[in-house]
Each structure stands twice: as structure tokens, then as C-alpha cells.
C-alpha positions as a Markdown table, in Angstrom:
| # | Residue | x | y | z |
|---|---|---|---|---|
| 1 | Unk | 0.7 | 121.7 | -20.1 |
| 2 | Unk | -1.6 | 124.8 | -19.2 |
| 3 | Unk | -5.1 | 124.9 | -18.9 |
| 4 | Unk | -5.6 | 126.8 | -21.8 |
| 5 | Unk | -4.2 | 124.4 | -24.3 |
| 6 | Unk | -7.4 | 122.1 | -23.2 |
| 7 | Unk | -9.7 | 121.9 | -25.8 |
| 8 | Unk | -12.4 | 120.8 | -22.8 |
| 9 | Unk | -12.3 | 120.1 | -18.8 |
| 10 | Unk | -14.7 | 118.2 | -16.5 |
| 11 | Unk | -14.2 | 118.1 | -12.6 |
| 12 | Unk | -11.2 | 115.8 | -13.0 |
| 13 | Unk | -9.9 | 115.0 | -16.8 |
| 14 | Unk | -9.3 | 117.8 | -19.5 |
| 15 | Unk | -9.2 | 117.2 | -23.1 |
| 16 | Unk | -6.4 | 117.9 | -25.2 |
| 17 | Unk | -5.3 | 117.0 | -28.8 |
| 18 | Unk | -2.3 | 114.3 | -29.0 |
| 19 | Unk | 1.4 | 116.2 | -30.0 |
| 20 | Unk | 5.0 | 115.1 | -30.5 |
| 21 | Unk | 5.6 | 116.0 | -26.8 |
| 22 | Unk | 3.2 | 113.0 | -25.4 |
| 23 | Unk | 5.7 | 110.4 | -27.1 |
| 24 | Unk | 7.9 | 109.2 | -24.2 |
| 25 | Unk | 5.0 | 109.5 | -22.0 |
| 26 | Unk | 2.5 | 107.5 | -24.4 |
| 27 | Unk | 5.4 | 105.3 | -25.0 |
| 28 | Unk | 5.7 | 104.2 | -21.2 |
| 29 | Unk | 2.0 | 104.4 | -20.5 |
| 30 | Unk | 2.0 | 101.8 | -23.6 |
| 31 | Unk | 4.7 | 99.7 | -22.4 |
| 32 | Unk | 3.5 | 99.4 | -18.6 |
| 33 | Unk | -0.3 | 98.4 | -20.3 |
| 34 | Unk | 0.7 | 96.0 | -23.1 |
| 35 | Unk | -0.2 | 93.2 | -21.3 |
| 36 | Unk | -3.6 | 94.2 | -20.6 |
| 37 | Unk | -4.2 | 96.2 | -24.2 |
| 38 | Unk | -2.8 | 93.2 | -26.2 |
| 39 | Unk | -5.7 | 91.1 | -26.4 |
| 40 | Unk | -7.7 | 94.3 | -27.8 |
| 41 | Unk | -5.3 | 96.0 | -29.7 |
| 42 | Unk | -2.4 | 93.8 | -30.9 |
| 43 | Unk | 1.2 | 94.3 | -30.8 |
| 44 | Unk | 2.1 | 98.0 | -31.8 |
| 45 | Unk | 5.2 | 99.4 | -32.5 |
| 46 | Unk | 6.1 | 102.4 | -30.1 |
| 47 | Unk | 9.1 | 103.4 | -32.1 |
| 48 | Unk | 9.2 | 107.5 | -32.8 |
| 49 | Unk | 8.8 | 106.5 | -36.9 |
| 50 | Unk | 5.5 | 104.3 | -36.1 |
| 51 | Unk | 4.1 | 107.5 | -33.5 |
| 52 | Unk | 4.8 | 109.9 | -36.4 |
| 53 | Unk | 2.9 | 108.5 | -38.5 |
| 54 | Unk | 0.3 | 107.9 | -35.9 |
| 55 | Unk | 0.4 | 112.1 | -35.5 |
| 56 | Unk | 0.2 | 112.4 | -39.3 |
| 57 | Unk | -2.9 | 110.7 | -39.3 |
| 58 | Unk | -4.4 | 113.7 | -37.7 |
| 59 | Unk | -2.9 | 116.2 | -40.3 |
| 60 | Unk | -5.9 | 114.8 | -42.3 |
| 61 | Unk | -9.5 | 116.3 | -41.9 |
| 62 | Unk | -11.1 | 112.8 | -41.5 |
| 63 | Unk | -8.9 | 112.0 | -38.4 |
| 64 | Unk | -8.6 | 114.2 | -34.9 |
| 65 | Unk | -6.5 | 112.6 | -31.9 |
| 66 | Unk | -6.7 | 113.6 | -28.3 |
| 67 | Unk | -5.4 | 112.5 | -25.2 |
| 68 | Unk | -7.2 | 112.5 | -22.0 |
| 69 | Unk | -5.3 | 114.1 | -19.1 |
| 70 | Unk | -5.9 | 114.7 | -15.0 |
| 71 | Unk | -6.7 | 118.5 | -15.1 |
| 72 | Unk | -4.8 | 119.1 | -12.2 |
| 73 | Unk | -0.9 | 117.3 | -13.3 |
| 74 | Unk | -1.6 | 117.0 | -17.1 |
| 75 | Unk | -0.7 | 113.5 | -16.7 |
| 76 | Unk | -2.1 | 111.4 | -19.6 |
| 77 | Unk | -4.6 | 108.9 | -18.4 |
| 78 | Unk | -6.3 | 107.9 | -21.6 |
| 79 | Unk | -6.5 | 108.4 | -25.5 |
| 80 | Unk | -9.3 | 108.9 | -28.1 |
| 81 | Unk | -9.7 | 109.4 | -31.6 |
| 82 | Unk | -12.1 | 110.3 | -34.2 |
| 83 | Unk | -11.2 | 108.6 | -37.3 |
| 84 | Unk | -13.1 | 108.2 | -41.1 |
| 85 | Unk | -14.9 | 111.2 | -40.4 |
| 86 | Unk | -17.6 | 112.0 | -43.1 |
| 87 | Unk | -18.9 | 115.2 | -43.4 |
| 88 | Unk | -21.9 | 116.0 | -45.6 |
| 89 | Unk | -25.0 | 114.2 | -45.3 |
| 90 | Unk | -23.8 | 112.1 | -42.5 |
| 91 | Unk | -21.5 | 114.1 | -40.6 |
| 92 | Unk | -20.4 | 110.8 | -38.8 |
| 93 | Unk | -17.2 | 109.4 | -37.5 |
| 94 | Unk | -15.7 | 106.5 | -35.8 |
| 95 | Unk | -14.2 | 107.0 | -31.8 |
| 96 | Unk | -11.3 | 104.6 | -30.9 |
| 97 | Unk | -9.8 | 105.1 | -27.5 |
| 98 | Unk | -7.6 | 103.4 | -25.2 |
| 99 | Unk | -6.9 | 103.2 | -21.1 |
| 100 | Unk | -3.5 | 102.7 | -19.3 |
| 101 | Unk | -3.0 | 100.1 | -16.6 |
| 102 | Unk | -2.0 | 102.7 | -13.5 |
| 103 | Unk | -5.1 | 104.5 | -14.2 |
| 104 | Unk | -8.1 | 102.0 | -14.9 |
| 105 | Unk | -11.1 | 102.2 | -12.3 |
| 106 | Unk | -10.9 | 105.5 | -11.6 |
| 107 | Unk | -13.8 | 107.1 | -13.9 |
| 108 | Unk | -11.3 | 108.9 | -16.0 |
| 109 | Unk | -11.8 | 107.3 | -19.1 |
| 110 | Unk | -15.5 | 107.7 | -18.5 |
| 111 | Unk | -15.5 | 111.8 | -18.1 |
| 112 | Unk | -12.7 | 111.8 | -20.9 |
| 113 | Unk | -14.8 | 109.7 | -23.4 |
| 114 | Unk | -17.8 | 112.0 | -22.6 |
| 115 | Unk | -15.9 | 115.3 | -23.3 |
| 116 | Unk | -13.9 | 113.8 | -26.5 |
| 117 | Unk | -18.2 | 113.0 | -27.0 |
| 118 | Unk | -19.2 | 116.6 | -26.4 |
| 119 | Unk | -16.4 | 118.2 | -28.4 |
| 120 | Unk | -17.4 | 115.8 | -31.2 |
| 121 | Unk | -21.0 | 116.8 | -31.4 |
| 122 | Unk | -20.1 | 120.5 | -30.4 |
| 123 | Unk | -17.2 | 122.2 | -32.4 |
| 124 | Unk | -16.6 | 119.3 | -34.3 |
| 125 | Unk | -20.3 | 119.2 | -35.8 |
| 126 | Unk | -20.7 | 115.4 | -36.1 |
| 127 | Unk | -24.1 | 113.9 | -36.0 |
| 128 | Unk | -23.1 | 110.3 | -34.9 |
| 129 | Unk | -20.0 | 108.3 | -33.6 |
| 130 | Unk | -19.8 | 104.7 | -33.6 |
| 131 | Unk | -17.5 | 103.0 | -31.6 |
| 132 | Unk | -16.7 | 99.3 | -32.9 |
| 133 | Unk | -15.9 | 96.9 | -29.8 |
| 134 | Unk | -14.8 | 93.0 | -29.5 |
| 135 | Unk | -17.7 | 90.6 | -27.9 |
| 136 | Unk | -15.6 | 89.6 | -24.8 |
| 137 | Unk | -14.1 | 93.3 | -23.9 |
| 138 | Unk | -16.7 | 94.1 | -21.5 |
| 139 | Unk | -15.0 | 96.8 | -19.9 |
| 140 | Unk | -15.5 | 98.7 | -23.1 |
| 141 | Unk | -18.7 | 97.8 | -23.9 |
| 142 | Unk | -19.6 | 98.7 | -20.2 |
| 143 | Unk | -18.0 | 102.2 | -20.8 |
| 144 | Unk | -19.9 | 103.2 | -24.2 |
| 145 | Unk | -23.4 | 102.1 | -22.4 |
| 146 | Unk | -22.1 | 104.7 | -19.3 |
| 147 | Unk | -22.3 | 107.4 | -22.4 |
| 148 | Unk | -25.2 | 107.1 | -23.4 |
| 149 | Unk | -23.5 | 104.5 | -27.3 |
| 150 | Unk | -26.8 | 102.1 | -28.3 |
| 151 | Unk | -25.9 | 98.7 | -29.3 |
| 152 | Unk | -26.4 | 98.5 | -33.5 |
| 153 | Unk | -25.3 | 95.6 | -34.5 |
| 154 | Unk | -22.8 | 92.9 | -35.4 |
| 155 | Unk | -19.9 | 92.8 | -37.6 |
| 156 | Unk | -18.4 | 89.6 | -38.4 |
| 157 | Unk | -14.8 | 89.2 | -39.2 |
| 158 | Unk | -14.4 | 93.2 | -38.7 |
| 159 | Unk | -10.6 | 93.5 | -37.9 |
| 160 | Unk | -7.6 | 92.2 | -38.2 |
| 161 | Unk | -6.0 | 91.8 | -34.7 |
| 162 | Unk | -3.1 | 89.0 | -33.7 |
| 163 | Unk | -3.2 | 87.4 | -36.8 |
| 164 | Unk | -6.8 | 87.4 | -36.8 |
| 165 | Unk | -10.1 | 88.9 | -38.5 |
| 166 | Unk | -12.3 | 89.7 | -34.9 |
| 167 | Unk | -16.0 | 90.0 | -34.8 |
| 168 | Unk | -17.0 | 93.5 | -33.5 |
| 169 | Unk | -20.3 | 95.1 | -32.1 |
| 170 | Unk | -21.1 | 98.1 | -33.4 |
| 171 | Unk | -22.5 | 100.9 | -31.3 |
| 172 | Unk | -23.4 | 104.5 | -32.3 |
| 173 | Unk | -24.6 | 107.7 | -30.5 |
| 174 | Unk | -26.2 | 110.1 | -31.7 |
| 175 | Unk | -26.2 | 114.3 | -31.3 |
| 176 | Unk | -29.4 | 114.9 | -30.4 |
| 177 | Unk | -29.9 | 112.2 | -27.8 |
| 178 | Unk | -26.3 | 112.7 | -26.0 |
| 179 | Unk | -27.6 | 116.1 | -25.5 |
């Protein structure tokens, strides 16, 4: 992958949007991290019919899908995405985004989330994100803080994940005071 295909760099991680290419690699990073993404996620399917239609999401204006690379290998480290944007009067969207096993504790995810941030507010024109995050996942509720996410509020019985509905936090960030 060149640098040019990068929609946005830092010092170590470049942004790029997710493509039919990334599938093996996503597929491995997936499999090596299912034990520790399970608990957050679910079970998902990483069969080339279920990543498909993961990409077609993002054929849709109110979804964009990225994946967060090392600048210097292209090697995936991390993914992010936009979804049930809104443009309008709210010009808002919801950021999902996931780590890999072989590359947690390294500040990648960190620099990544805060470009995928900055492209959001930037060329994407959004006003706010929220990100919606379990209680107990600390490690993501510790990362949105590090960017600058406000705590909102509380969602009871917000997703269905291993058979369950999960309670959520809701936190949100605004334009004009990631800036």
C-alpha cells in the first residue's frame, strides 16, 4: 500500500479506507484476537460472504470504514468506522473501532482513533461522534477519554451481544472542542 492511498498519517499510523484486499489479513488479525474481542464484540463470521457485506456497508453515505495501518509496512493494526451518519442539522455519526491482539499497548489505536477523529470533523464535515462502550471494557473507555470523547450517559439494554442485550455508556465529542 503506498502512501498516497492514505487518507491521513501521524508519526506512526496512517489512515486508510477498509477494501476487498484487507480480507485475509483482517481475517487473521480476527482469528489471532477472538479470544480477547469476544467478550466485546461477539462471535463474527470471517467468511468472504459475511466481509462483503461488511464492505457494502460502506457503499452507503451513512457508513465510512477505515483501517488503521503502521505507516512505515502498511500492516493493519486497528479498525474504525463511522456508521448512522446524519447529515443536516446534526451532522453526527457513531465511531466503532476495534484492536488486534499482536498490536495492543503500543499507542496505535490511540494516533489511529485520533486521525479517523480528525478526518471525521475535517473532510467528512461531522459535528459530533459518539462512541457507545460496555461498563467493564475499560481499555476503551480509557482510549476515548485519551481523545478528548466526554462521558454522556447511560444506555440500558443497548446491544445485543452473546445472546444478550448489554448496557452501554455513551460518549460523544464534539468539532469544535477536538480542535
Amino acid at each position: 500500500m503506498t502512501s498516497t492511498s492514505y487518507l491521513l498519517q501521524g508519526p506512526r499510523v496512517a489512515v486508510r479506507r477498509v477494501c476487498r484486499q484487507d480480507y485475509d489479513e483482517l481475517t487473521a488479525l480476527a482469528q489471532e484476537s477472538a479470544e480477547m474481542l469476544r467478550r466485546w464484540l461477539g462471535a463474527r463470521e470471517n467468511t468472504v460472504e459475511a466481509f462483503e457485506n461488511y464492505l457494502g456497508r460502506f457503499e452507503q453515505p451513512a457508513h465510512e470504514g477505515f483501517v488503521i495501518c503502521l505507516g512505515s509496512t502498511g500492516e493493519i493494526v486497528g479498525g474504525a468506522n463511522i456508521n448512522n451518519i446524519v447529515r443536516g442539522t446534526l451532522q453526527s455519526g457513531t465511531l466503532g473501532y476495534t484492536a488486534y491482539a499482536s498490536t495492543t499497548g503500543y499507542g496505535y489505536m490511540t494516533e489511529g482513533l485520533g486521525l479517523v477523529v480528525q478526518f471525521a470533523f475535517g473532510q467528512l464535515e461531522l459535528h459530533r461522534l459518539e462512541a457507545n462502550i460496555q461498563p467493564d471494557n475499560t481499555s476503551s473507555l480509557n482510549l476515548v477519554k485519551r481523545l478528548g470523547f466526554q462521558r454522556e450517559g447511560y444506555s440500558a439494554a443497548f446491544q445485543f451481544i452473546n445472546g444478550e442485550w448489554r448496557d452501554h455508556e455513551r460518549w460523544a465529542a464534539i468539532a469544535e472542542r477536538a480542535r
